[in-house]
Backbone bond lengths (Angstrom), bond angles and torsions (degrees), N, CA, C in turn:
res aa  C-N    CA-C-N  psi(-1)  N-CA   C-N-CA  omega(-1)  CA-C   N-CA-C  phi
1 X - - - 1.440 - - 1.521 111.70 -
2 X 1.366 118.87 -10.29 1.828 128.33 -179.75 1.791 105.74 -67.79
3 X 1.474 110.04 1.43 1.422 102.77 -175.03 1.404 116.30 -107.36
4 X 1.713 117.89 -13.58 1.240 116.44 162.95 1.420 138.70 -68.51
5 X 1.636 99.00 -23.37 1.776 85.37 168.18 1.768 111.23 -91.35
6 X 1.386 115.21 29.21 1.753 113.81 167.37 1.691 107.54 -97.29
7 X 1.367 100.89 -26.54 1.675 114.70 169.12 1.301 103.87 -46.41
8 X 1.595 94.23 124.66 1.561 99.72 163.74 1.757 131.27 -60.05
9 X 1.604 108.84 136.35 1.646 99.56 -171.79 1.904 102.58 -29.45
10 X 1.115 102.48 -70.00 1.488 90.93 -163.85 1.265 133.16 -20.69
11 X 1.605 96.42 -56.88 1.592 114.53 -173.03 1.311 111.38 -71.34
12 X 1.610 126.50 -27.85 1.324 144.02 -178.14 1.511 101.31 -43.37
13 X 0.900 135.72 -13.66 1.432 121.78 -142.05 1.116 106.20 -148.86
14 X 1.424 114.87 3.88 1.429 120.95 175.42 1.533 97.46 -135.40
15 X 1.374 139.85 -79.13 1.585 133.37 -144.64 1.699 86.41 -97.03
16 X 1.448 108.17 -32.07 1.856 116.40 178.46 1.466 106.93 -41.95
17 X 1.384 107.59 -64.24 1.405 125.51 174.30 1.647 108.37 -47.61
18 X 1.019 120.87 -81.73 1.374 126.45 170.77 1.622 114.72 -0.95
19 X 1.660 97.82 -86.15 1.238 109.38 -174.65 1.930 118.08 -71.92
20 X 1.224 121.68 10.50 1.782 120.21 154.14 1.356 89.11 -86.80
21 X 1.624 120.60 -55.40 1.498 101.49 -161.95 1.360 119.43 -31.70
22 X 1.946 107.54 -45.34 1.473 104.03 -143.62 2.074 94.26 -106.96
23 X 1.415 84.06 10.22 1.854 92.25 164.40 1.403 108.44 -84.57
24 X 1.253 120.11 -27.01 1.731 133.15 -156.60 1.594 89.47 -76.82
25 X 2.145 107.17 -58.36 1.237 126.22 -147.49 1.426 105.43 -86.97
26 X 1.619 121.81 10.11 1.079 120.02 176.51 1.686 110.41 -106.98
27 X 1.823 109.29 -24.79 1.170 118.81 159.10 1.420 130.28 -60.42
28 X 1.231 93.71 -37.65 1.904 109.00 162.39 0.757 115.41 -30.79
29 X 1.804 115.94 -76.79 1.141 129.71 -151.34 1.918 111.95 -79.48
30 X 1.138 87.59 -40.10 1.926 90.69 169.41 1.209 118.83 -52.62
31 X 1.650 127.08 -34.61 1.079 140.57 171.42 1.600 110.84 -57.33
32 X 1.257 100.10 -47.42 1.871 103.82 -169.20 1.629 95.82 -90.04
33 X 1.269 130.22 -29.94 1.308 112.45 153.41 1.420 134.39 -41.97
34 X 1.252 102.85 -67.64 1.862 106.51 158.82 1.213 124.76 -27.87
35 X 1.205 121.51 -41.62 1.100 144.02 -178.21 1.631 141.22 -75.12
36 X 1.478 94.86 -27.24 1.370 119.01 175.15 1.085 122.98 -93.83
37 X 1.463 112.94 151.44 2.101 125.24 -174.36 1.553 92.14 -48.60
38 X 1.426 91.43 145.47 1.664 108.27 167.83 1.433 113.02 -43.03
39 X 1.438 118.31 -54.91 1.196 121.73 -163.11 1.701 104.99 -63.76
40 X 1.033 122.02 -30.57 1.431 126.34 -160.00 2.138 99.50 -95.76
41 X 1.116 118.66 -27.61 1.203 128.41 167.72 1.523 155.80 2.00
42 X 1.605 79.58 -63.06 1.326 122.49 170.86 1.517 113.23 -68.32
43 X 1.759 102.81 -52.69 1.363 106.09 -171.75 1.572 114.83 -62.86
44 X 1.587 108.09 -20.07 1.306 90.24 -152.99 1.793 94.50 -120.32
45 X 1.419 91.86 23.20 1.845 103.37 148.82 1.347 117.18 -86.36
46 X 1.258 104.82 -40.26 1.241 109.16 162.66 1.099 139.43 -7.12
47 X 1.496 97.22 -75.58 1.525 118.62 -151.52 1.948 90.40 -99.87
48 X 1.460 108.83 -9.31 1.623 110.79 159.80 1.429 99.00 -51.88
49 X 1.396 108.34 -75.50 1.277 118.27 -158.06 1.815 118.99 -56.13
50 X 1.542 91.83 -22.20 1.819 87.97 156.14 1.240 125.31 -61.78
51 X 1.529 87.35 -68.82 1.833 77.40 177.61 1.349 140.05 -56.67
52 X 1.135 116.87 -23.55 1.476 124.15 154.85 1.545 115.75 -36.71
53 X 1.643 93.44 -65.43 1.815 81.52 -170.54 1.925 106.37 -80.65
54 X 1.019 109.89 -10.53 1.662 99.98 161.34 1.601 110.19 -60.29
55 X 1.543 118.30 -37.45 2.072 124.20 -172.13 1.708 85.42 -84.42
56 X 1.011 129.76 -15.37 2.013 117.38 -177.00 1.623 89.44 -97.26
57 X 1.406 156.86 -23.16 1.182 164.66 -147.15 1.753 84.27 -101.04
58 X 1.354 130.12 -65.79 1.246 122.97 -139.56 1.764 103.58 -97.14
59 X 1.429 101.07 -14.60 1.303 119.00 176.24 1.433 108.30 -60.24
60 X 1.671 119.13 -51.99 1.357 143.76 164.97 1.068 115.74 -55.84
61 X 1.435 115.16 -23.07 2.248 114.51 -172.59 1.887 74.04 -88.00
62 X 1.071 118.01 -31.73 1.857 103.74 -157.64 1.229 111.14 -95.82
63 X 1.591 120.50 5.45 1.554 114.56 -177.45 1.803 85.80 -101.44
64 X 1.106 109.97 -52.56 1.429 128.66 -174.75 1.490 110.05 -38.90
65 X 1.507 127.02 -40.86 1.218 144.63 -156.92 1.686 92.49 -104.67
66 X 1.008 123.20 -6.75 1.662 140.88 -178.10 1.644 94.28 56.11
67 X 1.122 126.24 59.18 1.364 123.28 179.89 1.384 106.81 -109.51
68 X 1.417 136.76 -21.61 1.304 163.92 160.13 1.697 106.66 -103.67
69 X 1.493 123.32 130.92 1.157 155.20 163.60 1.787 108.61 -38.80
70 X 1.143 127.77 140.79 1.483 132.82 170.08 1.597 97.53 -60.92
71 X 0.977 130.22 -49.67 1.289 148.49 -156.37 1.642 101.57 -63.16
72 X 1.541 91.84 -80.32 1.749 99.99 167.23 1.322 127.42 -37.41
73 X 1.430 121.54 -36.62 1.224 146.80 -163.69 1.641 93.50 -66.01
74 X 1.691 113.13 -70.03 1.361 137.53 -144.00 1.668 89.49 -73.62
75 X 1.542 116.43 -24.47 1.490 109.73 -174.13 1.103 117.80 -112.84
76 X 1.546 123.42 10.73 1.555 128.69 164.03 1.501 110.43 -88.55
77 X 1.956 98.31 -46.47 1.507 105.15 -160.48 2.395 87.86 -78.06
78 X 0.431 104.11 -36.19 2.106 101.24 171.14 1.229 90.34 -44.78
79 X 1.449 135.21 -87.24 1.628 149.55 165.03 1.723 100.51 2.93
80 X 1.262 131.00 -99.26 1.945 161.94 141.26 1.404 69.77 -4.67
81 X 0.981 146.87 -141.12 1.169 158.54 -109.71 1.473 118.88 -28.75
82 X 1.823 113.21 -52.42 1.016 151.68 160.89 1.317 107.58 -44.14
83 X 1.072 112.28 -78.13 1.738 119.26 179.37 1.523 86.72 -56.13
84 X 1.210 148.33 -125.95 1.662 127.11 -168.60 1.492 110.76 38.35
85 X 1.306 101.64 -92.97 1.312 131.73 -159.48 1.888 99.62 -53.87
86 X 1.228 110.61 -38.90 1.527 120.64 177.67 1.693 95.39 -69.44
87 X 1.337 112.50 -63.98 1.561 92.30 -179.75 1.243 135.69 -58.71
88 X 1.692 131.89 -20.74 0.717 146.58 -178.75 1.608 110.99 -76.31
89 X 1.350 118.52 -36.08 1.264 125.61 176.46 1.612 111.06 -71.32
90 X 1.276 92.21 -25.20 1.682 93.04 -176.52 1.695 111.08 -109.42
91 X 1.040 132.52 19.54 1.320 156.76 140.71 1.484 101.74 -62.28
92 X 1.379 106.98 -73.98 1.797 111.95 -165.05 0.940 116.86 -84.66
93 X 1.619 121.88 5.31 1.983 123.45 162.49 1.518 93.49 -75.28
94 X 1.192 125.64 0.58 1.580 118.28 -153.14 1.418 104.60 -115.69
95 X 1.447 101.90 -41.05 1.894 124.06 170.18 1.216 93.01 -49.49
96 X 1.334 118.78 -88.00 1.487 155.20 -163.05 1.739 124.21 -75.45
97 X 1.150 138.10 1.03 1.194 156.49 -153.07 1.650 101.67 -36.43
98 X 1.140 133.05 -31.69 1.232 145.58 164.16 1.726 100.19 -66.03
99 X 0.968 153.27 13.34 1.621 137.25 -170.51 2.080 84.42 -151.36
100 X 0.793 133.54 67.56 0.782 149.21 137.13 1.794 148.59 -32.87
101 X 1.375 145.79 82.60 1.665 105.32 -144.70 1.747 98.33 -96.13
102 X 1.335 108.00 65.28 1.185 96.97 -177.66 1.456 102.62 -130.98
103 X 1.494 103.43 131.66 1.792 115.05 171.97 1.430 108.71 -89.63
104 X 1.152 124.92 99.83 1.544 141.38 153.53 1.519 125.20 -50.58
């Protein structure tokens, strides 16, 4: 979220806005994931992992549009990527609960 106040006023207030929203609404949802019955879990990694790549989508309309820095870009989308890879891992402990990468 350290990259929206480098956004220019203009853009601030339109794609700027956007992408805290869906930084906020991706924290949300991880939160109420954590939070939720096993059985229900899965689904609502899910819909983490949407919004994520909708905040990696708009990140890309704003590097692209040069409204966001190469720089900023290269160290948010590294950031998104990671978290991905965290949800995804924790999606498929959930699929798979037996495949595990953990040595006990």
């Amino acid at each position: 979220m350290n990259i929206v106040p480098h956004i220019a006023k203009g853009a601030r207030h339109t794609i700027g806005s956007r992408i805290e929203n869906k930084f906020l609404d991706l924290l949300e949802l991880a939160y109420i994931a954590y939070f939720t019955e096993k059985d229900k879990k899965s689904e609502k990694i899910s819909k983490c992992i949407l919004v994520l790549d909708i905040l990696k989508f708009f990140i890309l309309v704003a590097w692209e549009s040069k409204v966001i820095s190469s720089r900023h870009f290269e160290e948010v989308a590294t950031k998104l990527e990671e978290a991905g890879k965290m949800l995804g891992g924790w999606k498929n402990s959930l699929v798979n609960p037996e495949k595990k990468n953990r040595n006990l």
